[in-house]
C-alpha positions as CSV (number, residue, x, y, z in Angstrom):
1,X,-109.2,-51.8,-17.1
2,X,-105.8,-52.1,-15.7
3,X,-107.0,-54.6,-13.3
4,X,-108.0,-56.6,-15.7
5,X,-105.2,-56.9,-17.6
6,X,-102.9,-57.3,-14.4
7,X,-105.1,-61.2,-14.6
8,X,-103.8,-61.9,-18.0
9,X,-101.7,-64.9,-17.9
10,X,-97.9,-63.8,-17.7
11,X,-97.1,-67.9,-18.1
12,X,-99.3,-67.5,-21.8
13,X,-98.4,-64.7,-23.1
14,X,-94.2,-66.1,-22.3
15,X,-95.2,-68.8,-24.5
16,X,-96.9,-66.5,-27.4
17,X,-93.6,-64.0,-27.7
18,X,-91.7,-68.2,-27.8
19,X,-94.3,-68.8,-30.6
20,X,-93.1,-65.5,-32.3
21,X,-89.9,-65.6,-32.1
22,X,-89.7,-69.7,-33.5
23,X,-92.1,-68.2,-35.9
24,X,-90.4,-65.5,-37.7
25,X,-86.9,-68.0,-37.4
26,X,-88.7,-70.8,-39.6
27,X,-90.3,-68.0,-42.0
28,X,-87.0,-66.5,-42.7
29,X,-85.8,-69.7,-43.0
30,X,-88.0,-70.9,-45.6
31,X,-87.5,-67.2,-47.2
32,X,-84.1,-67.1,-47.6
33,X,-84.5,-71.0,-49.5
34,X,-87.5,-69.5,-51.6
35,X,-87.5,-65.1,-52.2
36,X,-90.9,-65.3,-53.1
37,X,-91.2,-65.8,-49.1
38,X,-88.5,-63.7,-48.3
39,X,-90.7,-60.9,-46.4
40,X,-93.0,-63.6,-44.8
41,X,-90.6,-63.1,-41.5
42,X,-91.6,-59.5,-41.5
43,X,-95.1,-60.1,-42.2
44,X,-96.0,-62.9,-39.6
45,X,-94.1,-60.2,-37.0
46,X,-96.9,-57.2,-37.8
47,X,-99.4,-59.7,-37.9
48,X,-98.1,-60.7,-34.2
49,X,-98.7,-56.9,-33.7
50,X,-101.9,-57.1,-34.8
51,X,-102.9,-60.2,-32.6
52,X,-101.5,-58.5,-29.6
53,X,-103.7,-56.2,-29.8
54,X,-106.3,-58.5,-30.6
55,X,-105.6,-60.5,-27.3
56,X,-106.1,-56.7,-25.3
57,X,-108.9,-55.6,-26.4
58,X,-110.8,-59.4,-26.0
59,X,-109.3,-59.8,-22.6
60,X,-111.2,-56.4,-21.7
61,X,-114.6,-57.8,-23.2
62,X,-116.8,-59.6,-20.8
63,X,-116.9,-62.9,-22.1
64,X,-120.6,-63.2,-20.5
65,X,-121.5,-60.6,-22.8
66,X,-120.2,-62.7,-25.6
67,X,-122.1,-65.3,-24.6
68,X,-125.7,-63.6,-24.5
69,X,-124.8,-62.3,-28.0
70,X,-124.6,-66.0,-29.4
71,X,-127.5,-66.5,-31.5
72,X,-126.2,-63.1,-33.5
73,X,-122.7,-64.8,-33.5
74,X,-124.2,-68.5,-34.3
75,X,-126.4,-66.4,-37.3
76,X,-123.4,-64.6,-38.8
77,X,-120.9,-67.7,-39.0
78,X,-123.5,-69.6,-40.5
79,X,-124.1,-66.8,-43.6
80,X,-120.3,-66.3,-44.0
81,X,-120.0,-70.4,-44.3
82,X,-123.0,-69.7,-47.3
83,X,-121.9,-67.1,-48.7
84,X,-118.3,-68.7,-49.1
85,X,-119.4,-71.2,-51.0
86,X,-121.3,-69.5,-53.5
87,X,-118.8,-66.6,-53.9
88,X,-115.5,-67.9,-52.3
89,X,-112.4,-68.1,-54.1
90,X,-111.2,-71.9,-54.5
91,X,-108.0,-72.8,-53.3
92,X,-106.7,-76.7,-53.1
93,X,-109.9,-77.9,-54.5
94,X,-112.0,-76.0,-51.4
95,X,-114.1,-73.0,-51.7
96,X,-113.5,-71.8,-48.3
97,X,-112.1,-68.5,-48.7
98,X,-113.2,-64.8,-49.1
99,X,-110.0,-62.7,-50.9
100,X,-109.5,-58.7,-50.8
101,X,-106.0,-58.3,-52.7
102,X,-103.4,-60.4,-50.9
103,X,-105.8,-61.1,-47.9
104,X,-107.6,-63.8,-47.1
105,X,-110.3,-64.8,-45.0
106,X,-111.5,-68.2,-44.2
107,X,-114.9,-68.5,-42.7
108,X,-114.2,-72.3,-41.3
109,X,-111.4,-70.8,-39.0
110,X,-114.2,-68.1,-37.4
111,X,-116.9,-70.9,-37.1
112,X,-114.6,-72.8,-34.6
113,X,-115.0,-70.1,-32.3
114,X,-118.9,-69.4,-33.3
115,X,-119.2,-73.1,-32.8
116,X,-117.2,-73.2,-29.0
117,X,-119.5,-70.5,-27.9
118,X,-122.5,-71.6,-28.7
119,X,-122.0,-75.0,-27.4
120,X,-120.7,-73.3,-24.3
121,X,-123.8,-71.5,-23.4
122,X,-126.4,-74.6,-24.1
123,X,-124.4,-76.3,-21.7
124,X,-123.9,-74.1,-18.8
125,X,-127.5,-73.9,-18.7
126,X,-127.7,-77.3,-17.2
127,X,-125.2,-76.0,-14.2
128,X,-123.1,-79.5,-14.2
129,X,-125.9,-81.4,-14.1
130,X,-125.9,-84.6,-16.4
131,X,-126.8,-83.5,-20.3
132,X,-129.9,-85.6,-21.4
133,X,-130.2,-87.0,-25.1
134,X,-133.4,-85.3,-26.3
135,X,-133.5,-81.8,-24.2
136,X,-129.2,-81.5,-24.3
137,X,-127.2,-83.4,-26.5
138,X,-129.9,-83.3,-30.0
139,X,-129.8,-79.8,-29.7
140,X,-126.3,-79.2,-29.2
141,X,-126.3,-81.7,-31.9
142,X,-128.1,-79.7,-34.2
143,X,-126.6,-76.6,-33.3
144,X,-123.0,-78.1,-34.3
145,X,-124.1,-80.3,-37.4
146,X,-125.0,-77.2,-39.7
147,X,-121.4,-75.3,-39.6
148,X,-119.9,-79.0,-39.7
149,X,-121.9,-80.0,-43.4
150,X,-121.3,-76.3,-44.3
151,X,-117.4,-77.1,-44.2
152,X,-117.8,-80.4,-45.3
153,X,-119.4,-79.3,-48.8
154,X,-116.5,-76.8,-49.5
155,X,-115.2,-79.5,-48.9
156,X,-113.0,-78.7,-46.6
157,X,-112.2,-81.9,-44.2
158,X,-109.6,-81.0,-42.1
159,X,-111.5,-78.1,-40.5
160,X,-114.9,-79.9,-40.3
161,X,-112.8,-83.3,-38.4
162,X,-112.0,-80.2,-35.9
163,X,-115.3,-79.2,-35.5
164,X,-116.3,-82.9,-34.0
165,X,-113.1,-83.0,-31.9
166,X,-114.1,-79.3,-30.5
167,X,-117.9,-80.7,-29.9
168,X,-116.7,-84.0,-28.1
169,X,-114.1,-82.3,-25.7
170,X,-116.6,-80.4,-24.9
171,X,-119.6,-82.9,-24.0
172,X,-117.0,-85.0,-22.5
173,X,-116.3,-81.9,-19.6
174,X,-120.0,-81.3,-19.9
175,X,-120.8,-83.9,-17.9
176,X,-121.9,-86.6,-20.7
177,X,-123.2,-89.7,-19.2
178,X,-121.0,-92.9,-19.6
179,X,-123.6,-94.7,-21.4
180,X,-123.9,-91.5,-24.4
181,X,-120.1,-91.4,-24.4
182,X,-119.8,-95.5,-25.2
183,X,-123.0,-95.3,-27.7
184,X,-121.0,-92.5,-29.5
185,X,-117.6,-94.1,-29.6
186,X,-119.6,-97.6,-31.6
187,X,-120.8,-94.9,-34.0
188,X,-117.4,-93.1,-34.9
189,X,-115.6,-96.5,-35.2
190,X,-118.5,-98.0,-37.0
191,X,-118.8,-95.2,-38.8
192,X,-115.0,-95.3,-39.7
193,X,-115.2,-98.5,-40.4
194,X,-118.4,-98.3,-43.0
195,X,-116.6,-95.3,-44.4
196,X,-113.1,-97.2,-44.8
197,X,-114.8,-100.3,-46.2
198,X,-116.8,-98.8,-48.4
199,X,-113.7,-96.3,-49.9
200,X,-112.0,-99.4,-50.7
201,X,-114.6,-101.2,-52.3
202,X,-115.8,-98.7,-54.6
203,X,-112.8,-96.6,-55.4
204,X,-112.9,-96.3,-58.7
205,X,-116.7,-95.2,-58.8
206,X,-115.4,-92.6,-55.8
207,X,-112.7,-91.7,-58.1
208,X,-115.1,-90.8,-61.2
209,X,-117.1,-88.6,-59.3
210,X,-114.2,-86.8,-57.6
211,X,-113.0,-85.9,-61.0
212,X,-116.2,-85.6,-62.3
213,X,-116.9,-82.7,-59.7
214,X,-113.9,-81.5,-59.6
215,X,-113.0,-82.8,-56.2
216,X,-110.4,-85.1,-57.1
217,X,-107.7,-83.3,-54.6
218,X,-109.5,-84.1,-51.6
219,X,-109.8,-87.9,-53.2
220,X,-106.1,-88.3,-53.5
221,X,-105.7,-87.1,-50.3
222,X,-108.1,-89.7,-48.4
223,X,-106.6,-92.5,-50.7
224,X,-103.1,-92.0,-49.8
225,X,-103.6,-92.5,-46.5
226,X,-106.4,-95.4,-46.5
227,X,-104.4,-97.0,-49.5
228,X,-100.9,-95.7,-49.2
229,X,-99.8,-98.6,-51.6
230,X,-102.2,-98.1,-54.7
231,X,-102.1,-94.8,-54.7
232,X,-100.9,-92.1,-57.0
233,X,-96.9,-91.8,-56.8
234,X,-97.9,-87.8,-57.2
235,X,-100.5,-87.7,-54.5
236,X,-97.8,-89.4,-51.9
237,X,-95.5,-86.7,-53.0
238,X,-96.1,-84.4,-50.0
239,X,-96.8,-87.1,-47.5
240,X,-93.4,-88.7,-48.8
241,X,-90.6,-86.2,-48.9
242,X,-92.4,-84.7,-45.7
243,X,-91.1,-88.0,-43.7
244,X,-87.4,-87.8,-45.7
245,X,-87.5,-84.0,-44.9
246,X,-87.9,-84.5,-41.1
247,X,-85.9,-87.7,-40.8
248,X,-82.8,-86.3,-42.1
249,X,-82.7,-83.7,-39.5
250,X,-82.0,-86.7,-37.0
251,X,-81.2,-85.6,-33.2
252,X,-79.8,-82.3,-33.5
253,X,-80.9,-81.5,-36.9
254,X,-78.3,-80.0,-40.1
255,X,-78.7,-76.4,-38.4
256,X,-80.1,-73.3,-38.9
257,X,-80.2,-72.0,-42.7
258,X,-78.2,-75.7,-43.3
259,X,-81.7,-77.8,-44.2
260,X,-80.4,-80.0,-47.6
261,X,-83.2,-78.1,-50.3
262,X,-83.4,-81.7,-51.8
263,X,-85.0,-82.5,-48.8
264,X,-87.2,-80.2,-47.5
265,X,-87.1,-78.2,-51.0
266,X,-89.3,-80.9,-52.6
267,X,-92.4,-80.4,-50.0
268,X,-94.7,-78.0,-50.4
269,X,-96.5,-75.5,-48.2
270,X,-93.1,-75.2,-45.9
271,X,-94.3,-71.5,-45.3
272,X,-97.7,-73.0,-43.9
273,X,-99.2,-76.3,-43.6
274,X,-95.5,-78.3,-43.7
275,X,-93.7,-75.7,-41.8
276,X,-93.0,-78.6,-39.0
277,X,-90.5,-80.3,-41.7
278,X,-88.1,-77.1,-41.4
279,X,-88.6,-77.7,-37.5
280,X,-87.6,-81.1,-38.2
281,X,-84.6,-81.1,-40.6
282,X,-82.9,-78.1,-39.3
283,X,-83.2,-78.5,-35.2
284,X,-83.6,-82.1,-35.4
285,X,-85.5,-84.4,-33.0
286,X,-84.6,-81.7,-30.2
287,X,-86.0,-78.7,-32.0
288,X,-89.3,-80.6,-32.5
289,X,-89.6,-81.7,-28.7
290,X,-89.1,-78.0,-27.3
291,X,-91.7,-77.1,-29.9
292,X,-94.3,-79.5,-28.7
293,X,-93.3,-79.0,-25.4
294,X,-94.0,-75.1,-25.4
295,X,-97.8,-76.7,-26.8
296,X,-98.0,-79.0,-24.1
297,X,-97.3,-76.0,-21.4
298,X,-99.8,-73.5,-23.4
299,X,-102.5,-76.4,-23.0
300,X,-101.6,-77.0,-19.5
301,X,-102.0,-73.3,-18.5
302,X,-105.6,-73.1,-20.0
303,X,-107.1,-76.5,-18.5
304,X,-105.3,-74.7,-15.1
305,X,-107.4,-71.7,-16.0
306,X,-110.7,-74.0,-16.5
307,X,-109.9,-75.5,-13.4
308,X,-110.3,-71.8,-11.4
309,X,-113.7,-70.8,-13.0
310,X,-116.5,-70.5,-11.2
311,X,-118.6,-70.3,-14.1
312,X,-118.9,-74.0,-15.7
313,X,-119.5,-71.5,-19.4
314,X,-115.9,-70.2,-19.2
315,X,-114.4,-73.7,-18.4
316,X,-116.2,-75.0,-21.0
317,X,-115.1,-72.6,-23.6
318,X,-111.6,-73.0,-22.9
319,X,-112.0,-76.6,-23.0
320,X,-113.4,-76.4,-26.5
321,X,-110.5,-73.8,-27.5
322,X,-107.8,-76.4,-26.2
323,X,-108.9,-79.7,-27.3
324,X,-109.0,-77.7,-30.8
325,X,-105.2,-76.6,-30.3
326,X,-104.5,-80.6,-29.6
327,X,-106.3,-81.9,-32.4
328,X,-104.6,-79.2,-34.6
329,X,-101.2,-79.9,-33.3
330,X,-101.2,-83.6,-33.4
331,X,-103.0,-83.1,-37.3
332,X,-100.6,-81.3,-38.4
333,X,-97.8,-82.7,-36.8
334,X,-98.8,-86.4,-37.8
335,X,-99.7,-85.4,-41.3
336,X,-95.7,-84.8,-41.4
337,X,-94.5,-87.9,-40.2
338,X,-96.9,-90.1,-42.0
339,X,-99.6,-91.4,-39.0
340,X,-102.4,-88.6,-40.4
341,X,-103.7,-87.9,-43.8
342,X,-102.8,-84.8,-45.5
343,X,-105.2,-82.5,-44.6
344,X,-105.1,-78.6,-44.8
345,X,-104.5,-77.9,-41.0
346,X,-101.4,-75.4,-39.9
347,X,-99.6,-75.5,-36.5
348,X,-101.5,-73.0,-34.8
349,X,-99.0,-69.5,-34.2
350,X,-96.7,-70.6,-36.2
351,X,-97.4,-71.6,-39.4
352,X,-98.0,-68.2,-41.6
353,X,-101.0,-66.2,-42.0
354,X,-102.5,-63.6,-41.0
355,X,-106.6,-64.6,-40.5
356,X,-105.5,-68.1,-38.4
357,X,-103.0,-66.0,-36.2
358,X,-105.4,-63.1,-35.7
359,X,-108.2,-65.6,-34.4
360,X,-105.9,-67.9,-32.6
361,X,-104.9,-64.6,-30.3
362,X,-108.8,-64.0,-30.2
363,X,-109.4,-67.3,-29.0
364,X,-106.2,-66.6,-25.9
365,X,-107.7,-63.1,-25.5
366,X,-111.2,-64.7,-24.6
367,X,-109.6,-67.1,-22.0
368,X,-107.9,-64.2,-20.4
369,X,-111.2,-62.2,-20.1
370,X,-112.5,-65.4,-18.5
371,X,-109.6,-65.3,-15.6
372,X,-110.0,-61.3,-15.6
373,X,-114.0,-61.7,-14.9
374,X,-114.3,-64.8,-12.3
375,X,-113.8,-62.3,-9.2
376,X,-116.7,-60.0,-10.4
377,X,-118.5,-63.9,-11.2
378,X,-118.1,-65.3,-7.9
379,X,-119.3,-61.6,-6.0
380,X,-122.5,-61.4,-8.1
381,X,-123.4,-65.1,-7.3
């Protein structure tokens, strides 16, 4: 046991007590401009508690073990994604999450790990070789699609988007043939294309059924960003005072506890999904580059890890866990400053709550067990 911990990543785990710390400064930040989030500090610290412990006890698990039991894991993401829709409690027009009191659970966040693993295992049974459209890549296919029209049906975009990024940063390590990888590009920007041409043509018929099935949230959303100039003054409200919120911060930023509440007052979600604005208008341009900096070196650090393995299923996992912390990251961070649409996506360890936090150390607890078992890998092979 101890030896196994002594292989956890001191660089990492530097990084997640940064991550707490900036954490718990934003959250009492946004608490002290808004008491109804004045114990969020406190909160986001035990639930840091929690996650560290989290992040010991996965390190200890062989991840191997993990990844014979994927079928059972695959089967039970796939019921909580059905079951959430049918009995989940609606929030921001999605019926994504299961609530006991004041906690929450959303099933999308555990099916990006269901979804890494599974991959990960029905690719490292090729050993490096290339993957092959009908016995590889249509059944990873297949094996992804269900979780990603589950959380499409909530609907809950933003998380279903990660579910493609997760899949293609993983085929792309897998050893995906140059051919597949060009063939799929055509179909996401024709796709994108159809999909964009299509929205704009038929908006208002779009807009009738969002309304008429009680969608309409995820509707503004998707407008104000294809169609920024015709859309609804109210649905560019986040989007808008986001930008004015992060711009008025400048170089330095107006200072700790010294944000101007017109600004960053007006945009909602600050505790969560728009806690990068409070990054922005009180540390300024500077704040926001050490931020994305510490993301930069906690990405770095795993694809150093991936590098190491001598098992192509561990790289691969952490492959799929950090091209999801970039897509999250650059989602979130661009929803802010106005080059992404507003989705529902937080900046992973520091945004607040508990079930994204919890999973996110889950997810840096199964790339430690990776490192810790690759010695006992390379003796038994």
């Amino acid at each position: 046991m101890i030896n196994k911990l002594k292989k956890m990543d001191v660089g990492i785990l530097t990084l997640l007590v940064c991550f707490m710390a900036i954490s718990a400064i934003l959250l009492y930040s946004v608490g002290m401009a808004d008491p109804y989030y004045a114990t969020a500090y406190k909160k986001t610290l035990v639930f840091y508690a929690l996650g560290f412990g989290v992040l010991l006890m996965s390190t200890l698990v062989d991840y191997r073990l993990v990844l014979k039991a994927w079928p059972v894991i695959y089967g039970v993401g796939v019921i909580l994604l059905v079951a959430v829709k049918f009995a989940g409690k609606k929030i921001n027009g999605a019926s994504g999450w299961f609530t006991i009191g004041e906690l929450s659970f959303q099933p999308a966040e555990l099916g990006k790990i269901v979804l890494i693993i599974a991959v990960a295992y029905m690719m490292g049974r090729r050993q490096g070789e290339k993957l092959q459209v009908v016995r590889d890549l249509m059944p990873i296919a297949a094996v992804a699609g269900l979780p990603f029209l589950l959380v499409v049906i909530q609907p809950d975009l933003g998380n279903a988007i990660i579910y493609l990024v997760i899949l293609l940063g993983m085929l792309w390590i897998g050893n995906v043939k140059y051919s597949h990888v060009l063939l799929g590009l055509a179909v996401v920007v024709g796709t994108l294309t159809l999909f964009v041409t299509l929205f704009t043509t038929y908006n208002d018929q779009i807009k009738q059924y969002a309304e008429k099935h009680d969608v309409t949230h995820w509707y503004e959303r998707i407008n104000t960003f294809v169609d920024p100039d015709n859309a609804d003054p109210d649905a560019r409200y986040q989007s808008r005072n986001a930008r004015i919120a992060v711009g008025s911060g400048g170089l330095t930023g107006d200072g700790f506890l010294e944000g101007d509440s017109k600004n960053r007052g007006v945009v909602p979600y600050t505790y969560s999904d728009s806690i990068f604005v409070v990054v922005g208008e009180e540390f300024g341009f500077q704040g926001s580059a050490v931020l994305l900096l510490l993301y930069f070196l906690l990405i770095y650090r795993m694809i150093m890890i991936a590098f190491q393995c001598y098992d192509l299923r561990g790289a691969f996992i952490i492959i799929g866990i950090a091209s999801m912390y970039v897509f999250q990251v650059f989602q979130n961070v661009g929803m802010m400053i106005g080059i992404m649409p507003i989705t529902g996506i937080t900046l992973p360890f520091v945004s607040y709550g508990g079930t994204s936090l919890l999973l996110n150390m889950l997810c840096v607890g199964l790339v430690f067990s990776i490192r810790a078992h690759q010695e006992r890998y390379q003796l038994e092979n």
